[in-house]
FIRONU-918302 format. One line per field, with one value per residue (C-alpha): residue number from 1; residue in one letter; x, y, z. Coordinates in steps of 0.2 Angstrom, whole numbers, always signed. Example, Ala and Ser with C-alpha at 12.3 -4.5 7.8 and 13.67 -1.06 7.14 Angstrom:
BEGIN
pos = [1,2] $
code = [a,s] $
X = [+62,+68] $
Y = [-22,-5] $
Z = [+39,+36] $
! end
This chain:
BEGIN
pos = [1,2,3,4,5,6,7,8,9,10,11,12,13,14,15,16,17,18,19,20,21,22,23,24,25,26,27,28,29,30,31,32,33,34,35,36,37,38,39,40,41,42,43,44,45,46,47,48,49,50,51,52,53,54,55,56,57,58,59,60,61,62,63,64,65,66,67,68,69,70,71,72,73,74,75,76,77,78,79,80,81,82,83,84,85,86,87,88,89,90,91,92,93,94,95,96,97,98,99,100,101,102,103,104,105,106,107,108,109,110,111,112,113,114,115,116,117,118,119,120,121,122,123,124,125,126,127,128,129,130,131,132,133,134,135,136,137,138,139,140,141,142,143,144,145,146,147,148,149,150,151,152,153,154,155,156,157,158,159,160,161,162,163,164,165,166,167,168,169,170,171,172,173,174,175,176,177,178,179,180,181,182,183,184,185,186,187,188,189,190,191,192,193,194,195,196,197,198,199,200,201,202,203,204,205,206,207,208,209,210,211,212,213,214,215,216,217,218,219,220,221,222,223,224,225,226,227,228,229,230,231,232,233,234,235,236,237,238,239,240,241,242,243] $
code = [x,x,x,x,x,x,x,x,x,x,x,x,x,x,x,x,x,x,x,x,x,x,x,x,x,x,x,x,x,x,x,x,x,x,x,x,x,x,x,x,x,x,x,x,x,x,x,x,x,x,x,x,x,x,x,x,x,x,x,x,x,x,x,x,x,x,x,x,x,x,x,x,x,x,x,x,x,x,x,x,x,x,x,x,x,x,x,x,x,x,x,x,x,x,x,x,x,x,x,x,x,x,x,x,x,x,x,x,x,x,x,x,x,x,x,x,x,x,x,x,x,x,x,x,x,x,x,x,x,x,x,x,x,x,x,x,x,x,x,x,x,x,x,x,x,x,x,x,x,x,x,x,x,x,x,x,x,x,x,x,x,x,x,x,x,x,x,x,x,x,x,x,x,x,x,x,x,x,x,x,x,x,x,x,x,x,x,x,x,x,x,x,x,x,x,x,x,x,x,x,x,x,x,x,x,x,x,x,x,x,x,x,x,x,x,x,x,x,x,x,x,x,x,x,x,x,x,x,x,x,x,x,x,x,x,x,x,x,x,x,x,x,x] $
X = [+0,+14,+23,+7,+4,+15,+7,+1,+8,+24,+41,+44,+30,+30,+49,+43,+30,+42,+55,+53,+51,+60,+48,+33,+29,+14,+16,+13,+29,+31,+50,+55,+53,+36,+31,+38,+28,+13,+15,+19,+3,-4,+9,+19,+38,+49,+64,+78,+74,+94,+101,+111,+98,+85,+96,+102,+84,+83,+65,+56,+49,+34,+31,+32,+15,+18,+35,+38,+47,+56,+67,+69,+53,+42,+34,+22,+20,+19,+7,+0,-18,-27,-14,-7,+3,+1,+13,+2,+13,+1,+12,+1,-15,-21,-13,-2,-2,+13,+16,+25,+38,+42,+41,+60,+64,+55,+62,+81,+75,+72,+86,+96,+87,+91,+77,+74,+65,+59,+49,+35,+34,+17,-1,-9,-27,-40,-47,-61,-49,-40,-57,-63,-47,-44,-60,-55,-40,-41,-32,-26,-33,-23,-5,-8,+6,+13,-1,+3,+12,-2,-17,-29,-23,-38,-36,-30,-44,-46,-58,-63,-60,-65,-51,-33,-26,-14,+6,+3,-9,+2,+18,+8,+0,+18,+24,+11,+19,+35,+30,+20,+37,+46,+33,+36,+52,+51,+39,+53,+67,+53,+54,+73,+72,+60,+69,+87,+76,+70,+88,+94,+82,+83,+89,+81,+73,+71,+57,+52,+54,+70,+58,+66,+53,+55,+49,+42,+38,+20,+23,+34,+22,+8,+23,+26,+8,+5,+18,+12,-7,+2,+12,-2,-14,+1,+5,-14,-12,+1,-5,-22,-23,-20,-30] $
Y = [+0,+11,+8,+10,+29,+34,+26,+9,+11,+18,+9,+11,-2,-11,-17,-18,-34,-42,-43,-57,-53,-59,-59,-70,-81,-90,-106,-95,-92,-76,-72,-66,-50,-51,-63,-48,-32,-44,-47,-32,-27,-37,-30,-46,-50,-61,-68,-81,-96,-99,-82,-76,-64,-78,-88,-76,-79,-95,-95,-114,-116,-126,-107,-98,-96,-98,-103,-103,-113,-111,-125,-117,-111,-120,-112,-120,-115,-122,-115,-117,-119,-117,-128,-141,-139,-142,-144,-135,-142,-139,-155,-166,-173,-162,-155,-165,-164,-163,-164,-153,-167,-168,-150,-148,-163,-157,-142,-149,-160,-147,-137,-153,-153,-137,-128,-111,-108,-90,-84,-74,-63,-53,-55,-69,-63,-74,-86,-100,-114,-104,-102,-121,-126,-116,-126,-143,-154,-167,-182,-187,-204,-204,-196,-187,-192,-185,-179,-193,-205,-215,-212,-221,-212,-202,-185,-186,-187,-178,-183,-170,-176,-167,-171,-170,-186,-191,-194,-210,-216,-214,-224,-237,-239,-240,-251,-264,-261,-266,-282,-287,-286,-296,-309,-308,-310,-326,-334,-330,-338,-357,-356,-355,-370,-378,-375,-380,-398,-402,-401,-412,-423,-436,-424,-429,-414,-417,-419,-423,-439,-444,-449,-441,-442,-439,-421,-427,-419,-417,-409,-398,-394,-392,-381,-368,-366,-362,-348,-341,-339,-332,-320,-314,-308,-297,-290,-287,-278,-268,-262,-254,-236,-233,-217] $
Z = [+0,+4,-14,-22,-15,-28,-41,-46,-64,-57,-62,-46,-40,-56,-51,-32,-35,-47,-31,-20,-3,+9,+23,+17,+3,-3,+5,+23,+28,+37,+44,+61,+60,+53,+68,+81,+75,+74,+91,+96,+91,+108,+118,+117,+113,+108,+116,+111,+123,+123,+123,+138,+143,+145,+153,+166,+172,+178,+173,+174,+155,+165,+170,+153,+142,+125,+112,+95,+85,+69,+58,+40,+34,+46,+60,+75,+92,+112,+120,+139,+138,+157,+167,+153,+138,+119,+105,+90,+76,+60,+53,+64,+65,+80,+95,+107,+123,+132,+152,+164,+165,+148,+141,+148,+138,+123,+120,+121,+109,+96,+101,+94,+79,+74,+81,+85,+99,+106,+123,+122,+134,+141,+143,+131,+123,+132,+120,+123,+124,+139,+147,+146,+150,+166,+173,+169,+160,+147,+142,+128,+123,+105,+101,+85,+71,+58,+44,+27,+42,+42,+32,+42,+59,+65,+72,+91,+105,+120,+137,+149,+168,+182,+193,+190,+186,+201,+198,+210,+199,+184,+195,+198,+181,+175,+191,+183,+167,+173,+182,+166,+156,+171,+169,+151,+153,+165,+151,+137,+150,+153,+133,+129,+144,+133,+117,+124,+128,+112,+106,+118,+113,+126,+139,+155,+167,+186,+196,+212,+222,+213,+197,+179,+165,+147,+139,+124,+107,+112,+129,+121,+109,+123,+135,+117,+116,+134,+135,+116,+123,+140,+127,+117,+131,+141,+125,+121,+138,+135,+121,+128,+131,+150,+147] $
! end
């Protein structure tokens, strides 16, 4: 608009819109400097998340707002919705929700993948997410994946709960976890047993009373097929959604 005051059929502006620019294109990119005086405009700014400056504040991220994220020409932001967090990567299926624990984690991650991540700083603009979320937290029943990852992946779902899941809760669904995999692990150990019998062939095992009996090609057959049934219904309950 400010070329065009001096004349739409000006050589001056005929030459301006043949010029790339070099803060926006049309696949929606919009550079750094665009994303700052738009934020500006709320009273907002930026700030490099590993710059000294930042750094020097010893802030917890867990009690930051918002970041943005820049790799190339590919912006998405983390955002802090009521009490939890969501990563709102456009690139997939919905957002993901990402705990206090993990944020940390999460941004080093990115940092390592050549990530740029900046700090917004000030007062967010309500919006009706922040509202709903303030009253009550969801869960995420489905981790959204990549969009073209997996064509027949849904977009993520999300339960409201009225109360806030307990950490204890969480440690003792994964203490069951881990005593499911030990049990696993005891299965695979009887099998290996079985295996190394059959090829001993006429291997005697022990048994009480002094008596040694035979393992023969049926029992085996019968002792494989016990563990596999065993196998399949841990790993069937491993595989459910603990939320």
């Amino acid at each position: 608009m400010r070329m065009a005051e001096g004349g739409m059929a000006s050589e001056e502006y005929r030459t301006f819109l043949q010029q790339p620019s070099g803060n926006m294109d049309d696949s929606g990119f919009f550079s750094i400097q665009v994303i700052s005086n738009a934020l500006s405009v709320w009273g907002l700014e930026l700030m490099l998340f590993n710059s000294r400056e930042y750094q020097s504040l010893m802030i917890n991220p867990i009690n930051e707002k918002a970041f943005i994220c820049n790799y190339k020409e590919h912006w998405f932001t983390i955002r802090k919705l009521g009490q939890q967090w969501f990563n709102l990567n456009s690139l997939l299926t919905g957002p993901e929700l990402i705990s206090d624990t993990y944020l940390a984690l999460f941004l080093a991650q990115l940092q390592q993948e050549g990530y740029s991540i900046f700090v917004i700083r000030g007062n967010l603009p309500e919006c009706e997410a922040e509202q709903i979320l303030r009253i009550m937290r969801v869960q995420q029943q489905q981790r959204p994946r990549l969009i073209g990852e997996d064509e027949a992946q849904t977009s993520a779902g999300y339960a409201f709960c009225d109360e806030v899941v307990d950490e204890d809760e969480e440690l003792k669904r994964a203490l069951a976890l881990s005593r499911q995999d030990i049990d696993v692990e005891d299965e695979e150990a009887d099998l290996r047993r079985a295996i190394q019998l059959s090829m001993q062939g006429s291997q005697e095992a022990g048994s009480t009373g002094g008596q040694k009996e035979m393992l023969t090609a049926e029992e085996l057959r019968k002792r494989r097929q016990a563990y596999f049934d065993r196998y399949v219904q841990l790993h069937d309950q491993q595989q459910q959604p603990s939320q």
